[in-house]
VOGU-3710 file (C-alpha; in Angstrom, 3 decimals, decimal comma):
1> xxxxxxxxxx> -18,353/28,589/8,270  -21,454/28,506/6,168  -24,288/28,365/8,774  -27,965/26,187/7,182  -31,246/25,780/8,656  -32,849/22,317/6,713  -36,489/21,953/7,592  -38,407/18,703/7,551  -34,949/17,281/8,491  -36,256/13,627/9,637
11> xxxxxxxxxx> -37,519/13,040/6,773  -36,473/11,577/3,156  -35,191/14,663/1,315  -34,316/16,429/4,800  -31,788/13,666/6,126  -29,855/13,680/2,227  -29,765/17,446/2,335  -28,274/17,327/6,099  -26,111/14,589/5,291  -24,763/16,301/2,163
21> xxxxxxxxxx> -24,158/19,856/3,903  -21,949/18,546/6,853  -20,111/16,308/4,375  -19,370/19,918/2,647  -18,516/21,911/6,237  -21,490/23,539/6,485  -22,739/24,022/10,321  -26,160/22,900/10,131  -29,256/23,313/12,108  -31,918/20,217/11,854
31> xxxxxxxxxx> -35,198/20,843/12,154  -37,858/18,003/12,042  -40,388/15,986/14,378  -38,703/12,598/14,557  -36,319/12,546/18,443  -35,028/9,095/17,170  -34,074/10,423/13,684  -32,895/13,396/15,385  -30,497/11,512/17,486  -28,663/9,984/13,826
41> xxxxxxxxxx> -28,815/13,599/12,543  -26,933/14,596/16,138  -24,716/11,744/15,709  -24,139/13,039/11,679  -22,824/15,982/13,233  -25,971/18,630/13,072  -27,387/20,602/15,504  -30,694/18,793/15,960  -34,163/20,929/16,921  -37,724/18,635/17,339
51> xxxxxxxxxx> -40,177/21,567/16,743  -43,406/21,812/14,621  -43,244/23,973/12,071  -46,472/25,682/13,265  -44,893/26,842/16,407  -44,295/30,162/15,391  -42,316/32,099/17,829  -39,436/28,993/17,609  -39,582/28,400/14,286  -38,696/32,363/13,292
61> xxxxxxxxxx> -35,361/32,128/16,368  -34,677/28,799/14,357  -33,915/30,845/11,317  -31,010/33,377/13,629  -28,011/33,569/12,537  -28,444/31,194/9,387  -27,121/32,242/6,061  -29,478/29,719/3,986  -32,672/27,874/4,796  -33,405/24,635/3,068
71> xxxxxxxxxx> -37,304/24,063/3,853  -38,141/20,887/2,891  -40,548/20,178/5,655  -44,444/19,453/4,878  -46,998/17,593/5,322  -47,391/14,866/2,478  -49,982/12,475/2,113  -52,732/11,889/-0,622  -55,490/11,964/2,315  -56,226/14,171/5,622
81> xxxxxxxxxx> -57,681/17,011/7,024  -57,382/19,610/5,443  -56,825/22,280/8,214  -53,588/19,672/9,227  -52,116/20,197/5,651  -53,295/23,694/5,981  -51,238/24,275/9,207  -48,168/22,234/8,550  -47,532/23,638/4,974  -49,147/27,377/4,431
91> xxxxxxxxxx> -48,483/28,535/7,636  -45,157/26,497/8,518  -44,138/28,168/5,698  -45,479/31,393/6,355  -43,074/31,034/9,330  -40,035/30,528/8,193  -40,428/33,043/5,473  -41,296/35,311/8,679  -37,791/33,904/10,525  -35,398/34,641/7,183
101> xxxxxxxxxx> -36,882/38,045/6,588  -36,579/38,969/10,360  -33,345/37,503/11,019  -31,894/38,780/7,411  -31,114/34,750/6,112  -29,387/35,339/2,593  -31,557/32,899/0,756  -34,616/30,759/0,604  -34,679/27,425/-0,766  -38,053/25,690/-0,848
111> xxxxxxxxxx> -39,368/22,683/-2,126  -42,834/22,460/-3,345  -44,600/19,669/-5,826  -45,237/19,138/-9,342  -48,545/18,037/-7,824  -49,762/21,409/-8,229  -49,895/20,679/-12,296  -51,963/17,550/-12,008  -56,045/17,642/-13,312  -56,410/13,930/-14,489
121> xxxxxxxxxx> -55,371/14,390/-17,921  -51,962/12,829/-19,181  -49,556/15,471/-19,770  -45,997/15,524/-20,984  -43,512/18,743/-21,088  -44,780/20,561/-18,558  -42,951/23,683/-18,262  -42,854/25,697/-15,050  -45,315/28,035/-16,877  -47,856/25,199/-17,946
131> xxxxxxxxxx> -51,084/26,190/-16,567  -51,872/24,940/-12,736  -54,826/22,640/-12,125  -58,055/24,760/-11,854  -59,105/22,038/-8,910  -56,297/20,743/-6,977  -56,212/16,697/-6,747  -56,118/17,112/-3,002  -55,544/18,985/0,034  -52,145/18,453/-0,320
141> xxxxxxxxxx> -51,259/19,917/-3,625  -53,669/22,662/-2,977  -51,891/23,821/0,448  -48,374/23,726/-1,637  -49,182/25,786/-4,166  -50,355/28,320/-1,273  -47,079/27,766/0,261  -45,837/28,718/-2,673  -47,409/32,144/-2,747  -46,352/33,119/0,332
151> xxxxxxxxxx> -42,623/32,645/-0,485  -43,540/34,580/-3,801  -44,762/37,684/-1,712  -42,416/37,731/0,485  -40,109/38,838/-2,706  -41,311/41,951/-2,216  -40,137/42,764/1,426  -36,543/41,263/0,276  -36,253/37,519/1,055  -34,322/36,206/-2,135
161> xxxxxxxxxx> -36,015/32,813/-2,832  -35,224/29,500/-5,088  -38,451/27,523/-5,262  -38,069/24,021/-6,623  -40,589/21,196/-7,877  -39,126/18,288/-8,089  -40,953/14,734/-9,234  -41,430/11,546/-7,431  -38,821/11,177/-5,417  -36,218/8,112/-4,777
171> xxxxxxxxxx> -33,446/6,261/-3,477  -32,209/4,894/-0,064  -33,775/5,944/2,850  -37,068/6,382/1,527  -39,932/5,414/3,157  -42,891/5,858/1,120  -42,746/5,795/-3,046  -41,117/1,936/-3,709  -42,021/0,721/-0,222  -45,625/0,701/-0,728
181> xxxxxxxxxx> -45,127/-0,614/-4,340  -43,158/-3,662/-2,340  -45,918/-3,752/-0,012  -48,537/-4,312/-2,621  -46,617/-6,686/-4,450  -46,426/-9,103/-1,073  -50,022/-8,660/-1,257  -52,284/-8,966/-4,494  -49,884/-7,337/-6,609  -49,456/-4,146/-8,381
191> xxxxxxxxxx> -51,807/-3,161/-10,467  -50,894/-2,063/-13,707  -53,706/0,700/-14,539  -54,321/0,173/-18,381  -51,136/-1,967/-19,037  -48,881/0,063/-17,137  -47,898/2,172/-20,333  -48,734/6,088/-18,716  -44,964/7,937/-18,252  -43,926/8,076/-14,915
201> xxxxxxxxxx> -40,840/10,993/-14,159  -38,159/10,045/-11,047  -35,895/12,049/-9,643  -32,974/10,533/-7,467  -32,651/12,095/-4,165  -29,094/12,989/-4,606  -30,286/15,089/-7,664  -32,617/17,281/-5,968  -29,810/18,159/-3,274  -27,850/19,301/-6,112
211> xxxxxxxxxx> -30,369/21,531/-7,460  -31,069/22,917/-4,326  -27,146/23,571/-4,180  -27,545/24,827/-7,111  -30,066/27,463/-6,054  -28,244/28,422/-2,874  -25,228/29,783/-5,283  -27,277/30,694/-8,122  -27,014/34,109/-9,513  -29,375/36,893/-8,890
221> xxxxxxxxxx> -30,748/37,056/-12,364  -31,892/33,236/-11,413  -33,497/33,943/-8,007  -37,176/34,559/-7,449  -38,452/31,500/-9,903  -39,787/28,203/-9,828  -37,949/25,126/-11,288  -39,160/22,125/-12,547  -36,903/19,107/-11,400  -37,085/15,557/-12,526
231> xxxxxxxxxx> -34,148/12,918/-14,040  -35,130/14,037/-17,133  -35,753/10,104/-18,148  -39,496/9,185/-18,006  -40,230/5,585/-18,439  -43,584/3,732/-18,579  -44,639/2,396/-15,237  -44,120/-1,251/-15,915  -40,601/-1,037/-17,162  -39,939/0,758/-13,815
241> xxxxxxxxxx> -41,239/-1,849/-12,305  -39,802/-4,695/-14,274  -36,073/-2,921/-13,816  -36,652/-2,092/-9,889  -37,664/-6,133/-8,894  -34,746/-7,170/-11,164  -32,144/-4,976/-9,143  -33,813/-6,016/-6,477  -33,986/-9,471/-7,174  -37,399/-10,039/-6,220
251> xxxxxxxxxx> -40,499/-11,625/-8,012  -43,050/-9,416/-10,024  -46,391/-9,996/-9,157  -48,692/-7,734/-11,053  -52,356/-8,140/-12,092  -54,489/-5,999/-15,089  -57,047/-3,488/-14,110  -58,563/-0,578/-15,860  -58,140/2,994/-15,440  -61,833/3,110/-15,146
261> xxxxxxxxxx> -62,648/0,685/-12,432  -59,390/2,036/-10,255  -61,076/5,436/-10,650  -64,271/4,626/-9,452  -63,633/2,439/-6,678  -61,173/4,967/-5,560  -63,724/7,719/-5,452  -66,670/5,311/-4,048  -63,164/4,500/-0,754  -62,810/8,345/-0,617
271> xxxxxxxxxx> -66,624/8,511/-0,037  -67,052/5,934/2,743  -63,631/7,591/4,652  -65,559/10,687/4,689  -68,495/9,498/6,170  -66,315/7,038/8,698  -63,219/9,000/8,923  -62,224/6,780/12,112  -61,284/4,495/8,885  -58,030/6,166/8,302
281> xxxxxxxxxx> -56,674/6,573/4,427  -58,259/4,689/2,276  -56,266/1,848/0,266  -56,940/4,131/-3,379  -57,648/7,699/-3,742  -58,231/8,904/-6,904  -55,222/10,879/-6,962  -52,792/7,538/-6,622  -54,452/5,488/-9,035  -54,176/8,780/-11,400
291> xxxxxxxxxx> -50,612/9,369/-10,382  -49,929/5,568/-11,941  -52,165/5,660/-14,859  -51,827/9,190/-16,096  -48,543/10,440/-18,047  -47,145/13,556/-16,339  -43,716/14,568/-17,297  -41,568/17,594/-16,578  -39,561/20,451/-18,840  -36,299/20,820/-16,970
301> xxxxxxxxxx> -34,722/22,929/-19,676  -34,976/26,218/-17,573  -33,147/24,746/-14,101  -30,736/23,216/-17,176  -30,041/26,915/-18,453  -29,978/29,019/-15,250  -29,136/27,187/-12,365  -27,183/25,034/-14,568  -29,157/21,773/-13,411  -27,783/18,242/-15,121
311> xxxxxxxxxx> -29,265/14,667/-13,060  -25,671/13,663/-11,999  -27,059/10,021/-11,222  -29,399/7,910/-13,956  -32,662/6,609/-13,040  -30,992/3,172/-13,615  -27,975/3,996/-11,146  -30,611/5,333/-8,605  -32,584/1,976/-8,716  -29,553/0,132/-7,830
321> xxxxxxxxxx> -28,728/2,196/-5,248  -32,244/1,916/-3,961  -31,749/-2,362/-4,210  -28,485/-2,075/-2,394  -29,841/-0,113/0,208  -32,748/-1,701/0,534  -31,462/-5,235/0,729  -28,817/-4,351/3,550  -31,676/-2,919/5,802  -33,376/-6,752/5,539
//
């Protein structure tokens, strides 16, 4: 039986990919930091671990006797410390790259962030060799792309790796992307930055599990590279919107604001969180009010051509299947 290790398993991405790989026979080891998502997972079927991935010394026995490692698991926020971000995703990673080459795991797959690409400037076709921002948005796109790096070394002591960046991520069970666009909307509505026209790229969840399939069978030849995933369908942010409150039945309350004065009152938030940083996150950063008024779209034509990539499920599919979901857990 095909043994996995899935990382970051109580969360969005983590709980498809376990979900998918005991529905295929895999025996599968869950790793995340959730004991009541756990106990689903357990109930799913998997073998459920609550560790942190910067406890080294469990995190490398996780990775015994596995014959694939799925790390999905990070830190993800637009605001924090950066020595959290720092911890959780250069040296969690650092770990398990640590546990597959010590315990001989057969491959590597891990997930990382087109967020590494973004410098404030709208930018479409981004392929995976499209030059990185010079400043990273925030601490956590900076710590990824160090993640990153330490997969890429480890190349050279013999870990076979599959690195994947796949783009705003949806569907049912997620807790963060078209929740806090609901959220908003209950409140003084969303704000479409500049009309709403910059490109926004999706991916359904169910997607990225199949490309990370993909890269767990891949050839050699495709091994040791970094993908690009996405739907492959960017729309503009308001026809998201408009299609996602239809399926879901719900009123659209948006209101006008400008690029601009998002920007600066973001940055002039960010300021007074530093100073008070018993404040929390602040309601902007700069980085979400550039995420949603800034075109950034990705070049899947090389996971297309070697892993042999093709978004089995529309954006338009994945909505309703978000709306269904959605509507059953109210």
């Amino acid at each position: 039986m095909t043994k996995a290790l899935v990382t970051g398993a109580t969360g969005f991405l983590g709980r498809h990919t376990v979900r998918r790989l005991i529905q295929l026979g895999w025996e599968v080891s869950a790793l995340g930091r959730s004991r009541e998502a756990g106990e689903q997972l357990k109930r799913d079927g998997a073998v459920f671990m609550a560790q942190d991935l910067r406890n080294t010394a469990e995190i490398i026995r996780s990775c015994a006797g596995q014959d694939y490692v799925f790390h999905c698991g990070a830190l993800s926020s637009p605001w924090g410390k950066y020595s959290e971000f720092y911890g959780c995703n250069v040296e969690g990673t650092r770990n398990i790259v640590a546990g597959c080459l010590k315990h001989g795991v057969g491959r590597l797959i891990h997930i990382s962030t087109p967020s590494v690409y973004f410098n404030y400037q709208n930018r479409l076709g981004l392929s995976e060799e499209a030059e990185l921002a010079l400043k990273p948005a925030n601490a956590y796109a900076a710590t990824k792309r160090l993640a990153e790096l330490e997969v890429e070394r480890a190349a050279s002591s013999g870990l076979v790796s599959v690195i994947l960046r796949p783009r705003a991520i949806f569907g049912p069970m997620d807790n963060a992307l078209f929740p806090r666009i609901l959220s908003v909307n209950e409140g003084k509505g969303v704000p479409l930055l500049d009309g709403g026209i910059a490109l926004i790229d999706l991916t359904y969840v169910d997607n990225v599990v199949d490309a990370m399939l993909l890269g767990s069978s891949a050839p050699d030849a495709a091994t040791g590279r970094i993908y690009n995933i996405s739907n492959g369908e960017p729309m503009p942010f308001v026809e998201l919107l408009t299609s996602l409150f239809a399926k879901l039945d719900i009123p659209l309350h948006t209101r006008s604001v400008s690029y601009r004065t998002a920007h600066l009152a973001a940055g002039l938030l960010e300021g007074l969180h530093r100073l008070l940083p018993g404040l929390g996150e602040p309601a902007l950063t700069r980085y979400s009010v550039g995420s949603l008024a800034l075109s950034q779209t990705l070049d899947i034509s090389l996971a297309r051509s070697l892993l042999g990539y093709e978004p089995r499920i529309t954006v338009a599919e994945g909505l309703q299947n978000f709306a269904d979901w959605w509507r059953e857990q109210k």
